[in-house]
C-alpha positions as CSV (number, residue, x, y, z in Angstrom):
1,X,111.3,119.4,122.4
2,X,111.7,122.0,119.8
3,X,114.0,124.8,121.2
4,X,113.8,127.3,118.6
5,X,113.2,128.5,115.1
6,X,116.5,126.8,113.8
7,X,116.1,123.6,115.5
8,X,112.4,123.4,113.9
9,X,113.9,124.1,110.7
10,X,116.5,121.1,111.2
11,X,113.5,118.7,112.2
12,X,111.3,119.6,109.0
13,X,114.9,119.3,106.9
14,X,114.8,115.6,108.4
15,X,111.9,114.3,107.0
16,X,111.6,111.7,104.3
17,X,108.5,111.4,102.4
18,X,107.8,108.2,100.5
19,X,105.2,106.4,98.7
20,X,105.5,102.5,97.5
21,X,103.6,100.8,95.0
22,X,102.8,98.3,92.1
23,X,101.8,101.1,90.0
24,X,101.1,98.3,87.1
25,X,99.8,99.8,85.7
26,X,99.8,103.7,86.7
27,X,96.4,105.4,86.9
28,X,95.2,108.2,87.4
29,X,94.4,107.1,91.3
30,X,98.1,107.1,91.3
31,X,98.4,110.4,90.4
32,X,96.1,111.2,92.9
33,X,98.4,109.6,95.4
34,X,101.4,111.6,94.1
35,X,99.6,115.0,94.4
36,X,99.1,113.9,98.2
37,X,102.6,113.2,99.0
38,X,104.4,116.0,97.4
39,X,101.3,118.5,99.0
40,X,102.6,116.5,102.1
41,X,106.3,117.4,101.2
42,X,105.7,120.9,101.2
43,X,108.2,121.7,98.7
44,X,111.0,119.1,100.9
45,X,112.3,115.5,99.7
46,X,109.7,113.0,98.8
47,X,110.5,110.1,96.8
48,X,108.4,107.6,94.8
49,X,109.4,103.6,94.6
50,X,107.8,100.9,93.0
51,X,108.0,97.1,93.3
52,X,109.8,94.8,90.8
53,X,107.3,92.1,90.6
54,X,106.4,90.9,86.9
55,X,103.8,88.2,85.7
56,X,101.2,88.2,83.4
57,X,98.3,88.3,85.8
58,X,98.9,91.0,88.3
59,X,102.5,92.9,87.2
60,X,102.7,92.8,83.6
61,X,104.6,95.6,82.9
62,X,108.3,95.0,83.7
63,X,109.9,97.2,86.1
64,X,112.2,99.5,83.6
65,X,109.2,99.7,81.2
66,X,106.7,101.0,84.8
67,X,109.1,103.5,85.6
68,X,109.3,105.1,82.4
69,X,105.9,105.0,81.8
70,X,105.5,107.0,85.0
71,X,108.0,109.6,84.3
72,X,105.8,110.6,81.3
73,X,102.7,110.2,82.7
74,X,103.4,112.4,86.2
75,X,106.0,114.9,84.5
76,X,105.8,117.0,88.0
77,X,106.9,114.2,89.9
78,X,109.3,112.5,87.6
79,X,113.0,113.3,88.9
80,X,111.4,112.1,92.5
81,X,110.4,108.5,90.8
82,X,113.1,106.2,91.9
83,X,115.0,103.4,89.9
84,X,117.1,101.2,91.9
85,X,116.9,97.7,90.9
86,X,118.3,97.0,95.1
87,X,115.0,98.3,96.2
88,X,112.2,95.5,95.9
89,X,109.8,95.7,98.9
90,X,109.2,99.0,101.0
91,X,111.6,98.0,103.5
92,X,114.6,98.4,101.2
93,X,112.8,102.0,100.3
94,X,112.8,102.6,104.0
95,X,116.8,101.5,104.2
96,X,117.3,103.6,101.1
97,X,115.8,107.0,102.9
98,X,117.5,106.3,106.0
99,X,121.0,106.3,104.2
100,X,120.4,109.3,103.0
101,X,120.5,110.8,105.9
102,X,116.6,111.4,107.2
103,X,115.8,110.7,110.8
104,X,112.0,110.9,110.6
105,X,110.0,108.9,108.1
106,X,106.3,109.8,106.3
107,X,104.6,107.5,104.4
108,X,101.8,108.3,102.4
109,X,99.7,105.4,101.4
110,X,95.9,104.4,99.7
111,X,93.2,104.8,103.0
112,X,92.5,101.3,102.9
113,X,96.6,100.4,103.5
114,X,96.7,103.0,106.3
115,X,97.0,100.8,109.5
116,X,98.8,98.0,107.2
117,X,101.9,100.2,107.2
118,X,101.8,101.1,109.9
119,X,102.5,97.9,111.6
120,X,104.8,97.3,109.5
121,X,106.9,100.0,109.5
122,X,107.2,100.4,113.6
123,X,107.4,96.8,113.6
124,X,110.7,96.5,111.9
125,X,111.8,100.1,113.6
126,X,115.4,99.8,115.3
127,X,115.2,96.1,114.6
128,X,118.1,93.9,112.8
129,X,116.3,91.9,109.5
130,X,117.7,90.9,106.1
131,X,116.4,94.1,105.2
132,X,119.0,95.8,107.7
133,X,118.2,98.1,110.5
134,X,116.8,101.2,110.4
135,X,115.6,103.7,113.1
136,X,113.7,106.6,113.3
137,X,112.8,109.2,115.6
138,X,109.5,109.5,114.6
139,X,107.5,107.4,112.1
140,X,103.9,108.3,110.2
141,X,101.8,107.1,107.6
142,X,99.7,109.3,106.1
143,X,96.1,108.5,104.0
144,X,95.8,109.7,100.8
145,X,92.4,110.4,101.2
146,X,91.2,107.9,98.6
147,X,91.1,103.9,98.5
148,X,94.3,102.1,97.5
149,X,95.3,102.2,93.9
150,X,97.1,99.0,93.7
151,X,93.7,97.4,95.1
152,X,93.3,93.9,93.5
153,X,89.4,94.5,93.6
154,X,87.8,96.3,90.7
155,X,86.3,99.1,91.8
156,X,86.6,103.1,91.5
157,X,90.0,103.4,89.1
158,X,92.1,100.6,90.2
159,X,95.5,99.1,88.8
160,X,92.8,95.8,88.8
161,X,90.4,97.5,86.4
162,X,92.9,98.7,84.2
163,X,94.0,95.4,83.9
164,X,90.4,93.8,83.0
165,X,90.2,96.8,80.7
166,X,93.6,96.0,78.6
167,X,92.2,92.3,78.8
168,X,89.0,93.4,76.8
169,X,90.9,95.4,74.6
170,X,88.4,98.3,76.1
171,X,90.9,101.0,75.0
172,X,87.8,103.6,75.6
173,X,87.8,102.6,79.3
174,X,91.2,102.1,79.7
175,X,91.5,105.5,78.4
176,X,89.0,107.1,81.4
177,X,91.4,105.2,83.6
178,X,94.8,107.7,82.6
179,X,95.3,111.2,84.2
180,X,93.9,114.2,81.5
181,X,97.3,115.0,80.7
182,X,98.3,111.8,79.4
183,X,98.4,112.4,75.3
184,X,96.8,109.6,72.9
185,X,100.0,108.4,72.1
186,X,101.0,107.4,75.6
187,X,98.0,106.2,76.2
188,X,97.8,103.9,73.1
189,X,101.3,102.9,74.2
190,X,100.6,101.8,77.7
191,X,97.5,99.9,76.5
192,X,99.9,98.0,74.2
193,X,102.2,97.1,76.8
194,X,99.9,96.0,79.3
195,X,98.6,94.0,76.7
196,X,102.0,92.5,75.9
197,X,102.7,92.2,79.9
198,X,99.2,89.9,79.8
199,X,100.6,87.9,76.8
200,X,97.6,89.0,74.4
201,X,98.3,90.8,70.9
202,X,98.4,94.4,70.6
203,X,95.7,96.4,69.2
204,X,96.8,98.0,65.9
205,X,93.5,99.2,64.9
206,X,92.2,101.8,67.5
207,X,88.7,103.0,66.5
208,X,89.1,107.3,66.3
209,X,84.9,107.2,67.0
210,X,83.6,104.5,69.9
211,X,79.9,104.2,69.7
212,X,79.0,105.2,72.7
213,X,75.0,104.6,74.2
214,X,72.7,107.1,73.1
215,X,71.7,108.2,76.5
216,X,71.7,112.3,75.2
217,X,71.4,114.5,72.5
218,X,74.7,116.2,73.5
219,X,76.7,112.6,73.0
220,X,74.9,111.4,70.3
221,X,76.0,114.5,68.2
222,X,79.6,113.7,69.5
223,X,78.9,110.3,67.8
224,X,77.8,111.9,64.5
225,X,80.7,114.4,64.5
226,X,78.0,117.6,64.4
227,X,79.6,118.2,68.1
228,X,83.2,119.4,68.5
229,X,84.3,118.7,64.9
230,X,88.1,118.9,64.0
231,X,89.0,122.9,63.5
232,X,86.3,123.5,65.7
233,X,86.5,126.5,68.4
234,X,85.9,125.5,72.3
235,X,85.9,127.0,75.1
236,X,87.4,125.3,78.6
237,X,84.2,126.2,81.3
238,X,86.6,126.1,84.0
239,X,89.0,129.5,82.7
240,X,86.7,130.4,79.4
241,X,90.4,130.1,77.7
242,X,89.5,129.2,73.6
243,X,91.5,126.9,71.8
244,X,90.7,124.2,68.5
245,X,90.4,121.2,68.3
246,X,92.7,119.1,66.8
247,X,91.8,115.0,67.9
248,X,88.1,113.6,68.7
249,X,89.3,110.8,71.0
250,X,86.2,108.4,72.8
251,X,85.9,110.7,75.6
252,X,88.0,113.5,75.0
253,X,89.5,115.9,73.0
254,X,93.1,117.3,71.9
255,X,92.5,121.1,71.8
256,X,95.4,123.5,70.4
257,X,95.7,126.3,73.2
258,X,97.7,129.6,72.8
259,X,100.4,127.6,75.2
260,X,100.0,124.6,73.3
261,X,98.1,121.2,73.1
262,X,96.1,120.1,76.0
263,X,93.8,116.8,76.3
264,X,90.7,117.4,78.1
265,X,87.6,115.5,79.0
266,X,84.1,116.6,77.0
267,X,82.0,117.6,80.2
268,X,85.6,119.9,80.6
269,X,84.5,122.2,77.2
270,X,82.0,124.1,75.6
271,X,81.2,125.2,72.3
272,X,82.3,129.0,71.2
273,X,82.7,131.5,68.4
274,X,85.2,131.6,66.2
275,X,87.2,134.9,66.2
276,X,85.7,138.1,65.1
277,X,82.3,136.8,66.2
278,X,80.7,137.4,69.6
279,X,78.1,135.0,71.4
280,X,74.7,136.7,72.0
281,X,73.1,134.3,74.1
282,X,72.2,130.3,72.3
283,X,69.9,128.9,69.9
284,X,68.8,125.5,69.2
285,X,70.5,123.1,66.8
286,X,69.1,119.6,66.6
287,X,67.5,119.1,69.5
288,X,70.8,121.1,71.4
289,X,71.1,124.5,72.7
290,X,74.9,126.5,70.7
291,X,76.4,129.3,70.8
292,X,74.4,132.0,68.6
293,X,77.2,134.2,67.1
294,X,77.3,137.0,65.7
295,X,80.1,139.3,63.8
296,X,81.7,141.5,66.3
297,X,81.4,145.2,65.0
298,X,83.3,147.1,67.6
299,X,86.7,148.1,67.7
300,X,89.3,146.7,70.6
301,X,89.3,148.9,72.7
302,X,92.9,151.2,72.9
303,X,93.6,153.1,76.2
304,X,93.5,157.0,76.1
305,X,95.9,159.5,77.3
306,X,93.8,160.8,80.0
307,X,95.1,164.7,79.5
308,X,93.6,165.2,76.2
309,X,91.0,161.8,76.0
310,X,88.1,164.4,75.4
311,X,89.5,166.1,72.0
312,X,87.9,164.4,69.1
313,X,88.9,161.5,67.8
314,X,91.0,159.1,69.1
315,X,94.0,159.8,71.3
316,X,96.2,156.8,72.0
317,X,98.2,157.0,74.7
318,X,100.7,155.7,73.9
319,X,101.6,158.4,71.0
320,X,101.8,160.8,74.0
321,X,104.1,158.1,76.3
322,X,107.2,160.2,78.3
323,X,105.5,163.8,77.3
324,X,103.8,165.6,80.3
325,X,102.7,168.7,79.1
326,X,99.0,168.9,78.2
327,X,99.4,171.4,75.6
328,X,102.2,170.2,74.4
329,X,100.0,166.9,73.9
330,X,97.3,168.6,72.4
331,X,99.9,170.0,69.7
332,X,100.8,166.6,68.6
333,X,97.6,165.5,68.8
334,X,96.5,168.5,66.2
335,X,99.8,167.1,64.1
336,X,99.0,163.8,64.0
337,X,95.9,164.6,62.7
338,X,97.3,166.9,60.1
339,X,99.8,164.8,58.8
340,X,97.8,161.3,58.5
341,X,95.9,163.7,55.8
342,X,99.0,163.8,53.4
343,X,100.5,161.1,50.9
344,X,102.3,158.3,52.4
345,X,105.4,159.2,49.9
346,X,105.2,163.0,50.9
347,X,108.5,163.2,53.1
348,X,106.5,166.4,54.8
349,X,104.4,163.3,56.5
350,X,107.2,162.6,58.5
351,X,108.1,165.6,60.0
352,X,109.1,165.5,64.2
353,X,105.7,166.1,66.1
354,X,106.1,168.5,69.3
355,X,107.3,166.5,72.2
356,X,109.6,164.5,70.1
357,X,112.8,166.2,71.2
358,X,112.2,165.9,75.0
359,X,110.1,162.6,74.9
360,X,111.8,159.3,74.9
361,X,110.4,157.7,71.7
362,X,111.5,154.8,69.0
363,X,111.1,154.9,65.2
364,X,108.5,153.8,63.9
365,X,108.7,150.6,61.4
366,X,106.9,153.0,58.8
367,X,109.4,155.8,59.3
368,X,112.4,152.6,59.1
369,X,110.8,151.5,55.9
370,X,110.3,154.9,54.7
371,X,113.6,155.8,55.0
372,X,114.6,152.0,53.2
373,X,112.6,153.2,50.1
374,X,113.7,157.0,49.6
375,X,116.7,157.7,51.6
376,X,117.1,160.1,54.6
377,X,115.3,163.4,54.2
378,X,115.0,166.8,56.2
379,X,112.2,168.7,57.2
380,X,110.5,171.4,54.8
């Protein structure tokens, strides 16, 4: 029984989370599966293990080769992926959390491998084996929500069908298989190895374009390259963010964001305008509703200083910044004005404007390059 708020603090700080798997290879059901346990977590210790088991059939990638693989491919989760050639099977992962000092024990596991663990786990609970002996207070295993990634069946995105896929040297499905942020590169990599792992020949010659069935307008001009063409603009539906595309991949496409290079799925993006046009509703274009854009005529907008906003013309507000006197405002405003109509090499263009004593203001990179070109000069 829980007797108070530091107590309950000491019982969550006693928790080890875990997950155990083949991974061979990783998926993005696995990924799945690590999103579940550290959401689990919340925010403690979890760790990640993975068996050691390699043969052409089922394991072919070898386990210093899976583990770095998965560090790449699940870059949120990749100081909690464990490599420790003493832990084999989940009991040693079990021995491993209770050594580090964790008295209740959480096991997150496929849906279908619920009860499986479960047996196991309490089986072997305060009991002497060749693994050792562990005991815990309290031990749960937790479904993922979703069937068991290291399933040796082939449906949904298993470890099994990635297999079959690297076996057809299907890089296009194998490619569906890997979580969105997994970059060409990786993915071309991984292929490769499971392929080695299988003992078949790499593939050396992915196609850029696979032919995919004509079962729309929208993929056939994919196929053609009229759709999402390199340098083209696109526009992610989820957060309307715009970037350009930079690699046509089978199924997806590398787009160049403001933050940098993302990979995203096709049904993920849209077509858009390029900058300085605006879309005004679509059009059709060979058999496919576009974008229609047009040039964008008006200004950006640039706030006003709300004291004087109603005096013709435009009044930023940040010429007026630190100043709090209207008319003292309006002054500068009238100099501004006056000043903008004289000769860029007039040094009278550069006299103070009221407020400048008082207000808190910087040089301007004009004035700098002003005073760069002709020296420093007084007022008239």
């Amino acid at each position: 029984m829980i007797n108070g708020f530091k107590q309950y603090l000491e019982e969550q700080s006693s928790v080890g989370y875990l997950v155990f798997g083949r991974f061979n290879p990783p998926t993005t059901g696995h990924e799945k599966l690590l999103d579940k346990l550290a959401k689990t977590a919340k925010g403690k210790d979890y760790f990640v293990f993975t068996s050691q088991s390699s043969d052409a059939k089922k394991n072919p990638l070898d386990y210093q080769t899976k583990v770095k693989f998965m560090r790449k491919m699940f870059p949120k989760h990749a100081r909690n992926i464990i490599m420790d050639s003493s832990i084999k099977v989940v009991l040693d992962a079990v021995m491993h959390i209770q050594k580090k000092g964790y008295k209740n024990l959480v096991m997150v596991v496929g849906s279908d491998r619920v009860q499986q663990f479960n047996d196991l786990l309490k089986k072997y609970n305060g009991v002497d084996s060749k693994h050792g002996k562990y005991e815990f207070d309290t031990i749960k295993v937790v479904s993922a929500g979703a069937r068991d990634p290291d399933s040796d069946d082939v449906s949904g995105m298993s470890a099994s069908k990635q297999r079959e896929n690297a076996k057809n040297n299907d890089f296009r499905k194998f490619a569906m298989g890997l979580p969105k942020g997994v970059t060409d590169s990786l993915a071309k990599d991984l292929f490769n190895a499971v392929r080695r792992g299988m003992k078949l020949n790499e593939n050396r010659s992915f196609a850029q374009h696979v032919m995919l069935a004509p079962v729309s307008k929208t993929r056939e001009s994919y196929v053609s390259g009229e759709l999402f063409s390199i340098g083209s603009p696109v526009r992610l539906k989820e957060s309307t963010e715009v970037g350009t595309v930079q690699h046509r991949g089978s199924n997806y496409l590398i787009v160049e964001f403001k933050e940098g290079k993302k990979r995203v799925w096709l049904d993920s993006v849209e077509e858009a305008c390029w900058p300085g046009y605006t879309q005004k509703g679509t059009k059709m274009k060979n058999g496919r509703n576009v974008p229609n854009c047009v040039p964008t005529n008006e200004e950006p907008y640039t706030p006003q200083d709300p004291d004087i906003k109603d005096k013709k013309g435009s009044q930023p507000a940040t010429f007026h910044r630190g100043i709090k006197s209207k008319s003292t405002k309006s002054k500068r405003d009238a100099h501004f004005k006056k000043m903008t109509k004289r000769r860029d090499d007039d040094p009278s263009a550069y006299k103070p404007a009221p407020g400048d004593k008082t207000a808190k203001t910087k040089e301007s990179p004009y004035t700098k390059k002003f005073r760069q070109m002709y020296g420093e000069f007084t007022s008239a």
